[in-house]
C-alpha positions as CSV (number, residue, x, y, z in Angstrom):
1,X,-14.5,-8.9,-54.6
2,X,-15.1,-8.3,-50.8
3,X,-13.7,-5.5,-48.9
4,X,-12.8,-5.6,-45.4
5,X,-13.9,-2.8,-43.3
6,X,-11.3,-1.8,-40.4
7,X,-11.1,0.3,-38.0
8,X,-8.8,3.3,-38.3
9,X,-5.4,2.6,-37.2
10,X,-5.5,5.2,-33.8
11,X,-8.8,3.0,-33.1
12,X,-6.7,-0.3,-33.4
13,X,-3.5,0.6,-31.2
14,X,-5.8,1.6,-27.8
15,X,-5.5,-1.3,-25.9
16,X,-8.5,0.6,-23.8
17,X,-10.9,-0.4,-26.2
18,X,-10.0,-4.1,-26.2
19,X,-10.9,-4.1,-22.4
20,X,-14.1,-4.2,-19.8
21,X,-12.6,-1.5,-17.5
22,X,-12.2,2.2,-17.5
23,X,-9.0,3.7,-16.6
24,X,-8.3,5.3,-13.8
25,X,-10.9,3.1,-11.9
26,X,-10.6,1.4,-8.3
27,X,-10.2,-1.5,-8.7
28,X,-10.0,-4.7,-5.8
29,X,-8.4,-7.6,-5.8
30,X,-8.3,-10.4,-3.2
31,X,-5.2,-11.9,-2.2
32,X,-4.8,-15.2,-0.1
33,X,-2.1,-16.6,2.2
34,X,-1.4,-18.5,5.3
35,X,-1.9,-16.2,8.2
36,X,2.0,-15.3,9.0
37,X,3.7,-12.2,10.4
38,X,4.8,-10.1,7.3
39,X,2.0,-11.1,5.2
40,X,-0.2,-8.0,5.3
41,X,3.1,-5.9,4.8
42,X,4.0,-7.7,2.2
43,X,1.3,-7.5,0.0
44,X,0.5,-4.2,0.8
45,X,4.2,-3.2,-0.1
46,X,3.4,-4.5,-3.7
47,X,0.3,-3.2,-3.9
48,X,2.2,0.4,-3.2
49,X,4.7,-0.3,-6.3
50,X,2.3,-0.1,-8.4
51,X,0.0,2.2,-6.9
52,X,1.9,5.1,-5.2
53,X,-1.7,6.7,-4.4
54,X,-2.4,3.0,-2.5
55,X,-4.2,3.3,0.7
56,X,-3.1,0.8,3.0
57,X,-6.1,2.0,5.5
58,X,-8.8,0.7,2.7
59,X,-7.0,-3.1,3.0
60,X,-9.7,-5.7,4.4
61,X,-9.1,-9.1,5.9
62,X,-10.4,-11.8,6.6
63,X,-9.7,-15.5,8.8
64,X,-10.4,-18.4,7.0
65,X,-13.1,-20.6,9.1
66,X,-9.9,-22.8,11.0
67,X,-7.9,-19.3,11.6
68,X,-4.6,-21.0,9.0
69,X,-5.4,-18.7,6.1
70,X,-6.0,-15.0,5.6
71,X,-7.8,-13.3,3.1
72,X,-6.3,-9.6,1.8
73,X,-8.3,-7.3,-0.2
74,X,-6.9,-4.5,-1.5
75,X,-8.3,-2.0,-4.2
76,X,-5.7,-0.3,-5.8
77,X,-6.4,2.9,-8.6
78,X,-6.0,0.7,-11.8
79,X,-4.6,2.8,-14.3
80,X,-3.6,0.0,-17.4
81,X,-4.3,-3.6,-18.2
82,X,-0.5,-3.9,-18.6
83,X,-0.5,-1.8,-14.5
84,X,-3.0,-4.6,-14.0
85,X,-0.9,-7.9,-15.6
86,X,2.3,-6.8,-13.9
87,X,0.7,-6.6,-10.2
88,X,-1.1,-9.7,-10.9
89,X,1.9,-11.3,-11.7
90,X,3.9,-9.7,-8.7
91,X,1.3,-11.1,-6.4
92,X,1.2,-14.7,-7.9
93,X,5.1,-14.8,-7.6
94,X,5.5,-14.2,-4.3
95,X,6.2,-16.9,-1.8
96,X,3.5,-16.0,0.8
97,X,0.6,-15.7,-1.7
98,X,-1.5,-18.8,-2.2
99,X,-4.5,-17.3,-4.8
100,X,-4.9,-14.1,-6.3
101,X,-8.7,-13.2,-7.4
């Protein structure tokens, strides 16, 4: 006869213990596009639906070597993995957006 030893139930519903990250934590994420007019806003516009605190003044960019492409971080105040899955997915969806890291 072998008993299983499990975690109490409280222990097994916290997602937060499932995952790498403590919440609240900054947390960046670098978002890549063709270098168009709107793109910053756009992405910063997301970043700010999911983030009210967002501050679009901490947004870095950068050229790609040929000038076609343009590299967006931004480091939002992650607050959930779920906060974290749905902006990912928000990112990845929209038209502009090549690769999300």
């Amino acid at each position: 006869m072998t008993a299983s030893i499990q975690p109490p139930p409280s222990a097994q519903a916290d997602p937060r213990r499932d995952s790498l990250i403590e919440y609240p934590s900054r947390f960046p994420i670098k978002v890549m596009g063709a270098k168009v007019d709107g793109f910053v806003h756009a992405i910063t516009t997301i970043a700010r639906e999911f983030d009210p605190s967002f501050d679009a003044s901490t947004v870095e960019l950068r050229d790609s070597r040929a000038g076609n492409y343009l590299g967006i971080t931004i480091t939002i105040t992650a607050t959930s993995r779920e906060q974290l899955d749905k902006l990912y997915r928000a990112l990845t969806s929209h038209p502009m957006v090549k690769v999300v890291l």
